[in-house]
VMD Tcl script that draws the C-alpha trace (Angstrom):
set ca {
  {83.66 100.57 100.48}
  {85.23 102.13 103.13}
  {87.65 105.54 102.93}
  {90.73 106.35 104.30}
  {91.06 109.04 105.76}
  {92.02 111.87 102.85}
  {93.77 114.82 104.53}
  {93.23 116.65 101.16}
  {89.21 116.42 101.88}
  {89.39 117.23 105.25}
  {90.87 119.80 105.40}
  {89.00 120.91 102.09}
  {86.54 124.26 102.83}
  {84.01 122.99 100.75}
  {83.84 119.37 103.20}
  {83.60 122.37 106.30}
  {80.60 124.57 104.34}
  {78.70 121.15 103.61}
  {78.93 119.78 106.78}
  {78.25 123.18 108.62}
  {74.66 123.51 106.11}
  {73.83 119.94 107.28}
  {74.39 120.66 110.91}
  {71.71 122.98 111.18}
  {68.63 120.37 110.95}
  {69.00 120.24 114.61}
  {67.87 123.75 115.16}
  {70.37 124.10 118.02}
  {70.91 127.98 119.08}
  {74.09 129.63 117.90}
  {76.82 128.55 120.51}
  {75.55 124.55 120.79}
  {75.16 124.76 116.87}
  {78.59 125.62 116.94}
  {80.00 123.46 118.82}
  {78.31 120.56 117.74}
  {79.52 121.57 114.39}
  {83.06 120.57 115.82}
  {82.07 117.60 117.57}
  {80.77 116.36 114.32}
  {83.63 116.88 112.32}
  {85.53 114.98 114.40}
  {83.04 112.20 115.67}
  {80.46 111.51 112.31}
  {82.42 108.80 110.28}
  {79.11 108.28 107.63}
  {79.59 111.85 107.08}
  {83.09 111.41 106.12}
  {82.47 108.40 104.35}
  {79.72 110.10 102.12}
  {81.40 113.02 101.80}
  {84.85 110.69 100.53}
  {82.86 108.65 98.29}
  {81.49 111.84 96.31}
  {85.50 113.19 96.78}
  {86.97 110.37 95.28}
  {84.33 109.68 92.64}
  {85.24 113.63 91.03}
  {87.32 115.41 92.59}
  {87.33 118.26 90.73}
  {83.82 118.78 90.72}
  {83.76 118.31 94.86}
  {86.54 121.03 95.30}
  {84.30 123.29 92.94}
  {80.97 122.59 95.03}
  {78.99 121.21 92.53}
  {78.29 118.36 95.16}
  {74.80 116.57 93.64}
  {73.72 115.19 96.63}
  {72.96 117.07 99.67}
  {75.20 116.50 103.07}
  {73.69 114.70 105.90}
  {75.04 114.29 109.33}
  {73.68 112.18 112.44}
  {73.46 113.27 115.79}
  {76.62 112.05 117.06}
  {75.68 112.71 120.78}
  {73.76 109.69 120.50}
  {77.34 107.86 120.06}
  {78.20 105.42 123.05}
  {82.13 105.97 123.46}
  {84.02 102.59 122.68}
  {86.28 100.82 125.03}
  {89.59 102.11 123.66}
  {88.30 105.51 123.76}
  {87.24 105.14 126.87}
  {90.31 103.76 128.25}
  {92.37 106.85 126.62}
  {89.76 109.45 127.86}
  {90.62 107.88 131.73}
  {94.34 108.22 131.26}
  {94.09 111.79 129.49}
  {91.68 112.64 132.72}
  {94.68 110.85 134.92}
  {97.54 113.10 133.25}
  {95.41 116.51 133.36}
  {94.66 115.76 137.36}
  {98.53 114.87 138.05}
  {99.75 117.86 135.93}
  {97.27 120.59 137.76}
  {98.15 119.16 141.05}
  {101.95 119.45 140.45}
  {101.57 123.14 139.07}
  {99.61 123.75 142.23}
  {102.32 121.52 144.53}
  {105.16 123.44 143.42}
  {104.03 126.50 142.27}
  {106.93 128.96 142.96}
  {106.22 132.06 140.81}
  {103.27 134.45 141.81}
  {101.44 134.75 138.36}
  {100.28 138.28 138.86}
  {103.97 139.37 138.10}
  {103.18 137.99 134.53}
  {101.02 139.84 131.79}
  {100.94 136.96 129.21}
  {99.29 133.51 129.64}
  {100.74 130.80 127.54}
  {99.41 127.84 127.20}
  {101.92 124.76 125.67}
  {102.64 121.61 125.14}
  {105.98 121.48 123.80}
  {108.60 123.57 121.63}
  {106.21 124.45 118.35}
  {104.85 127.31 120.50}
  {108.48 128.95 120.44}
  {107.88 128.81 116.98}
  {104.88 130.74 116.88}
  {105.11 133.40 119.41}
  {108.06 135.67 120.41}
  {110.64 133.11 122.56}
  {112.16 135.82 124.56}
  {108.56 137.82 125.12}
  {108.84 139.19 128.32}
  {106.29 138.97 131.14}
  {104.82 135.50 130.18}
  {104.16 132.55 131.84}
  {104.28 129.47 129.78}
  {101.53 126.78 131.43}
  {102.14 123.19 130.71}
  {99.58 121.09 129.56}
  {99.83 117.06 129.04}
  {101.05 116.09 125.69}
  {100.03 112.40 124.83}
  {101.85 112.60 121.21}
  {105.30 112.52 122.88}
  {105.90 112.41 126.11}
  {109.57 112.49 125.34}
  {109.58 115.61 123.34}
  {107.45 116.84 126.04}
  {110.11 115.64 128.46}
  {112.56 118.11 126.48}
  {110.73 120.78 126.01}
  {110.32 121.40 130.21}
  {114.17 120.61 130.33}
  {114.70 123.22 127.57}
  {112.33 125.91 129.58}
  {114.63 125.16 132.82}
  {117.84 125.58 131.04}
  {116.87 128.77 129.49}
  {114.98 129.87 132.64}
  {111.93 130.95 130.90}
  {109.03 130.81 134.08}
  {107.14 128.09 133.66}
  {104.42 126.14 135.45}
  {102.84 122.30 134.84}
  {98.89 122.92 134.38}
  {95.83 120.70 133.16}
  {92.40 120.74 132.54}
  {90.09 121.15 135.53}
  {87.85 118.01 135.09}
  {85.14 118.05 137.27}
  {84.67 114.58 139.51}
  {80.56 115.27 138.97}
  {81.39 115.39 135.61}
  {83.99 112.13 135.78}
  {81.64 110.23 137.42}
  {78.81 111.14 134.91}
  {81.00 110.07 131.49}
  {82.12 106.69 133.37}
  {78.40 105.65 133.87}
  {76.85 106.92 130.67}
  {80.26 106.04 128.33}
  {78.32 108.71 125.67}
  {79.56 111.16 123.40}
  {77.20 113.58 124.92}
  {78.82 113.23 128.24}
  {82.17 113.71 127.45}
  {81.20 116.86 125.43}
  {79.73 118.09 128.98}
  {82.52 117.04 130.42}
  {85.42 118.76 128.21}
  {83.16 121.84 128.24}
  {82.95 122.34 131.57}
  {86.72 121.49 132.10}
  {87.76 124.53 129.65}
  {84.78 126.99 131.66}
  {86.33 126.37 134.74}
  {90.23 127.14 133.44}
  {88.96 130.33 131.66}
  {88.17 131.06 135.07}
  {91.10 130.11 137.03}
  {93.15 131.89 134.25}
  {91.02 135.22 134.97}
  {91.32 134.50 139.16}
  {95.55 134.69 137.87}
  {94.84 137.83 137.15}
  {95.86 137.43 132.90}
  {94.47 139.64 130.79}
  {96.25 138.22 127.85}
  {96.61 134.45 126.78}
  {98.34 133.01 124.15}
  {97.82 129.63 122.27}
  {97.96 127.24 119.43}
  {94.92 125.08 119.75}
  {93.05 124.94 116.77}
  {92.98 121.41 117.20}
  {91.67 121.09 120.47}
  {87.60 120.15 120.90}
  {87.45 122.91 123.51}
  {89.11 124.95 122.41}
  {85.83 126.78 121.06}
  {84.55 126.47 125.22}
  {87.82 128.07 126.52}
  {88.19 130.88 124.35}
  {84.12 132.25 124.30}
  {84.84 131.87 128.33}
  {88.16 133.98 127.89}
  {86.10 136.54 125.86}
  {83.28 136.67 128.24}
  {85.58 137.41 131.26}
  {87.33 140.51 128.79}
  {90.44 138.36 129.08}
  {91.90 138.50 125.32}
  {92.93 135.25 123.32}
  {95.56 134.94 120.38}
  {95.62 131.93 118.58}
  {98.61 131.28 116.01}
  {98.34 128.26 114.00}
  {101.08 125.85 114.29}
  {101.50 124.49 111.05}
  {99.69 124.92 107.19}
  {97.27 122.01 108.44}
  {93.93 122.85 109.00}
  {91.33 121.45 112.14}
  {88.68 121.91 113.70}
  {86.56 124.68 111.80}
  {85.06 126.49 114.11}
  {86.49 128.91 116.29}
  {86.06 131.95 118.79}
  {89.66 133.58 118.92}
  {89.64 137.39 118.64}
  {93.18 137.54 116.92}
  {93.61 134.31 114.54}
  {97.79 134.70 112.62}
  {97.51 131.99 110.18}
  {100.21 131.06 107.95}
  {98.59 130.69 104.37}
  {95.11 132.49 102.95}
  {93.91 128.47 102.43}
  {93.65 128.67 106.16}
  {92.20 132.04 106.62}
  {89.58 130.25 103.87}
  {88.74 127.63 106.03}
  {88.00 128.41 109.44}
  {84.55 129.78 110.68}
  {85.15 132.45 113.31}
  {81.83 132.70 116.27}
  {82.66 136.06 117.13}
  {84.45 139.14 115.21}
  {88.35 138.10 114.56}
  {91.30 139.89 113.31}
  {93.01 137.64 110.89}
  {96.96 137.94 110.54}
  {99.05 136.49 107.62}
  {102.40 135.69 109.47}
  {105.28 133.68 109.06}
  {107.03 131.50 111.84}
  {109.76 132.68 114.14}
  {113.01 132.76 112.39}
  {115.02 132.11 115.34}
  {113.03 129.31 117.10}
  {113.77 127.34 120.18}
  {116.68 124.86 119.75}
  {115.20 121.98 121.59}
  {118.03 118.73 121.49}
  {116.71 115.86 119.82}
  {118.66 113.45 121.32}
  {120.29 112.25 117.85}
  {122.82 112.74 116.33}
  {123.87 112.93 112.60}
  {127.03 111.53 110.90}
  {125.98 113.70 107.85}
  {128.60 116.53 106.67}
  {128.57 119.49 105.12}
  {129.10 118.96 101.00}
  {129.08 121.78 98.64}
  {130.39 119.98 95.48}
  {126.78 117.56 95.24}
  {123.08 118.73 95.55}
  {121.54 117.62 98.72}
  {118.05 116.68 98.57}
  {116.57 116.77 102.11}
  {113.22 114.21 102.33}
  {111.32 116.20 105.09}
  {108.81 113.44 106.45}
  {105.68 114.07 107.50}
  {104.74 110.66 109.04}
  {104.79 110.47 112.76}
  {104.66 107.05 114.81}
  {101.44 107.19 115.42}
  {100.38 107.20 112.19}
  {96.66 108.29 112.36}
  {95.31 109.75 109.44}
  {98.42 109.00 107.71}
  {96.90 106.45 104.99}
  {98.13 108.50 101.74}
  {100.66 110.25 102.37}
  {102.30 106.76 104.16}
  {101.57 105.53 100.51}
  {102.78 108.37 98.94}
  {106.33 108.93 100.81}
  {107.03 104.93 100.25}
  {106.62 106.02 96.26}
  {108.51 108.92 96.57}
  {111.37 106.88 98.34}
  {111.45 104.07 95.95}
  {111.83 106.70 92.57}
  {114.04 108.35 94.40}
  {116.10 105.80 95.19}
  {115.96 103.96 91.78}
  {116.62 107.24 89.52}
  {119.08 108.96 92.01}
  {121.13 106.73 94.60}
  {124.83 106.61 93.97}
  {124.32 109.02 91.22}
  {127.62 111.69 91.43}
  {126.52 115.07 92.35}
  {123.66 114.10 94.78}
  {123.20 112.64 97.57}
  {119.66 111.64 99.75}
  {118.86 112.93 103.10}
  {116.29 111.76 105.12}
  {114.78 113.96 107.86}
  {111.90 112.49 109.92}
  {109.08 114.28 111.69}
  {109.72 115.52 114.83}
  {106.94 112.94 116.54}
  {108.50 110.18 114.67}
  {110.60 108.54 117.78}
  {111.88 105.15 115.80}
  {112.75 106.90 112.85}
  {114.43 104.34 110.13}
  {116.11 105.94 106.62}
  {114.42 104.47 103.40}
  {116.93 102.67 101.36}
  {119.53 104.81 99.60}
  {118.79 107.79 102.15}
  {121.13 109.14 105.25}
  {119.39 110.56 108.16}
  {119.46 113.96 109.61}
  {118.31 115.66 112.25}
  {120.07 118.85 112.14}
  {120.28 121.74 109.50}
  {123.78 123.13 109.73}
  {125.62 120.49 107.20}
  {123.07 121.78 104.86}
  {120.85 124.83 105.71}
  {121.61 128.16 103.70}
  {123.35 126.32 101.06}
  {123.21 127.14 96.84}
  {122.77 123.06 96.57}
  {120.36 122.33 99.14}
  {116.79 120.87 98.15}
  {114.21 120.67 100.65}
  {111.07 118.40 98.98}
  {107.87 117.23 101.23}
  {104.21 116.48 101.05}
  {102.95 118.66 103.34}
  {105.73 119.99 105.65}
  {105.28 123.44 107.52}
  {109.44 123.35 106.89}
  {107.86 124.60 103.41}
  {107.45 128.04 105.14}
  {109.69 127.65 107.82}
  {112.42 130.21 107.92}
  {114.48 128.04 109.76}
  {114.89 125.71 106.98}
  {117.06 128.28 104.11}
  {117.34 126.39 100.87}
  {115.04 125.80 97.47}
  {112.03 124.16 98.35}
  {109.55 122.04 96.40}
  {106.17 120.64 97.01}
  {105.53 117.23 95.84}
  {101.86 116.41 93.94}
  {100.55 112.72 95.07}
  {97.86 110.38 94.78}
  {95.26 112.87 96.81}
  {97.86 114.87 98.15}
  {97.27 118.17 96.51}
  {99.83 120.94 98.32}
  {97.75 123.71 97.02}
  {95.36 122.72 100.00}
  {97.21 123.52 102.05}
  {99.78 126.43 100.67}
  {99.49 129.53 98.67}
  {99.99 129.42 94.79}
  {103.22 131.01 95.00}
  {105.44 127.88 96.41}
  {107.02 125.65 93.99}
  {105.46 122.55 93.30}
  {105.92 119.14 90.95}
  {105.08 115.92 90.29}
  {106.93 113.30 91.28}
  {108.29 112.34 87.75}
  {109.11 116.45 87.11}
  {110.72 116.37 90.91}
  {112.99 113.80 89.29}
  {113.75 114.99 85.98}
  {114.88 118.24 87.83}
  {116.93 116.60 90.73}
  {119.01 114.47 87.42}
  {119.81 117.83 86.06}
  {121.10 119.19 88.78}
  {122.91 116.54 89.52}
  {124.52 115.92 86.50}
  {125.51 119.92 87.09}
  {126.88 119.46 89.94}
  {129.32 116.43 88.70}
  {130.06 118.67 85.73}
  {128.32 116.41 83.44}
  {126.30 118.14 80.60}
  {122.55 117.57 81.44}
  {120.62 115.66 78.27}
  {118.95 117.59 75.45}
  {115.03 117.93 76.79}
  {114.13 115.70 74.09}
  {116.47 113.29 74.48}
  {114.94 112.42 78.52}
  {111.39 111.59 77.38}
  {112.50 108.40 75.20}
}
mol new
graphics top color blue
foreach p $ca { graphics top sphere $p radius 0.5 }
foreach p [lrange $ca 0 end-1] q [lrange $ca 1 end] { graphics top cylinder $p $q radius 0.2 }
display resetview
């Protein structure tokens, strides 16, 4: 039987201890060892698979660690990179090359005027670090999720004339030339390591003393920052979101947004971890929608916050999950007085289309900061977003457990309690009297 993938287990602490006790039958010395610990989270699928079937089989006794069998890994080095892969890896290589060039091309601002180094993709780094910081230079890097939001993120930076410069990874053409004719996992490792070496070093030839990210998620990341540290250049890292990635890390200041993170992540070196919330007053990057939904005090609107994007990796059960949600939802509560639906899609979802019975919106002033607002998700990060003022709930799902991802102290339901609740306040709202408790379980 095969698994899909189970964000719940993967991002699970007790998958990241197992995995980093099997990874030491190599005997590698500390830094590969870590490293490879990475590039076997994200490249061993018989791992996974093992490690899903023992998930899935009891759950509760996985999350506990009273795992029967022991964890094996392979060495995923060995791995020959598939054609697909491939193909992506030559475009990413492509889009890095054209980027740096362009920085370089029409580089404008002398970088030694600047004391911060940012490194971004698109807007969620306004959410993490202080917008109108002075003295920093935000450096572009290629972001294949969206090139669109991408696209308004550098039209944002120009409009608020925050300095700015296009950037990429410094792939080496020894290095290109090395992954095309061996097409192994082992060579693009070498490749993407020696990349992120040589921009810790271009950063320190800048003159930076100070650089700023969000790239827990990146594979070399781990290579960039150790580089950074070696060259006394300091590195911040502030997580993005309440999801969890790649485990191993070498930042010297880590903010992290829940303690299930702080948890989770295995630090090389000596880190500072900061419990922090996102920026209250983020970036206001246009969408390019618009809503037709109005404010409404006089009915509770619940506000669907989507986590599914359109590429959809990863997304198995909590796909399977929303599609539930959106059905009950729309069976118990659509054209129900004193409620209506609201549909807000991820920000990386670029066809968006509103379940059945549900409005779409894109915005937050018809409803943010409102008595009958109801934010409900999965998984969202809007769950601890300041930005988003109204009760929030956490929905409980078919392997979609929110406490692993948030802190004990956010609301959360079931599905059939989410519903119960939203019918009472509904029927409050219309200035109906809500049914004896008894009287809703028959």
């Amino acid at each position: 039987m095969t698994y899909p993938e189970i964000t719940m287990l993967r991002q699970s602490a007790v998958l990241v201890r197992r995995l980093a006790a099997a990874t030491r039958v190599f005997g590698d010395a500390k830094y590969h060892y870590h490293r490879r610990l990475n590039w076997t989270y994200r490249y061993d699928a018989d791992f996974y698979q093992e490690e899903a079937a023992l998930f899935t089989a009891d759950v509760d006794a996985y999350v506990e660690g009273n795992c029967k069998s022991e964890p094996k890994v392979a060495d995923v080095y060995k791995q020959t990179i598939g054609r697909k892969q491939y193909l992506v890896m030559l475009v990413k290589i492509m889009a890095h090359w054209l980027f740096l060039m362009a920085g370089m091309l029409f580089q404008r601002l002398g970088q030694h005027q600047f004391a911060y180094y940012r490194k971004a993709y698109v807007d969620d780094i306004e959410l993490v670090f202080p917008p109108d910081q002075p003295a920093v230079l935000r450096a572009v890097y290629p972001f294949p999720v969206s090139l669109r939001r991408q696209v308004r993120y550098l039209k944002h930076l120009r409009r608020t004339g925050h300095p700015w410069q296009l950037t990429g990874n410094r792939y080496g053409l020894r290095d290109v030339i090395r992954f095309l004719t061996e097409r192994s996992l082992r060579s693009l490792q070498r490749l993407e390591t020696r990349a992120q070496i040589r921009n810790a070093f271009a950063v320190a030839a800048m003159g930076f003393r100070n650089v700023q990210l969000s790239d827990e998620f990146d594979l070399g990341s781990l290579d960039f920052c150790r580089a950074l540290a070696r060259l006394r250049i300091r590195n911040v890292n502030s997580a993005h979101g309440v999801g969890k990635y790649l485990p191993v890390h070498a930042y010297e200041e880590f903010h992290v947004l829940t303690q299930r993170q702080r948890e989770y992540y295995i630090a090389t070196r000596p880190c500072e971890y900061m419990l922090r919330m996102l920026n209250a007053r983020a970036a206001v990057v246009a969408s390019g929608r618009s809503d037709s939904v109005t404010a409404d005090d006089s009915r509770v609107s619940l506000v669907f916050l989507s986590g599914q994007s359109s590429r959809g990796i990863g997304e198995t059960y909590l796909a399977r999950n929303e599609e539930n949600a959106f059905a009950r939802l729309c069976a118990s509560l659509a054209g129900t007085p004193g409620i209506r639906l609201l549909y807000r899609p991820h920000p990386n979802n670029h066809e968006a289309v509103p379940p059945p019975g549900f409005e779409i919106i894109t915005g937050l002033d018809q409803v943010n900061g409102r008595s009958s607002t109801v934010f409900v998700s999965y998984s969202s990060t809007c769950q601890i977003d300041p930005v988003f003022q109204g009760r929030k709930i956490l929905i409980r799902g078919e392997m979609m457990y929110p406490e692993t991802w948030f802190d004990d102290s956010e609301e959360m339901m079931t599905l059939d309690e989410l519903v119960a609740e939203l019918q009472q306040l509904a029927m409050k709202a219309s200035g109906r009297t809500p049914l004896p408790e008894a009287a809703q379980t028959h």
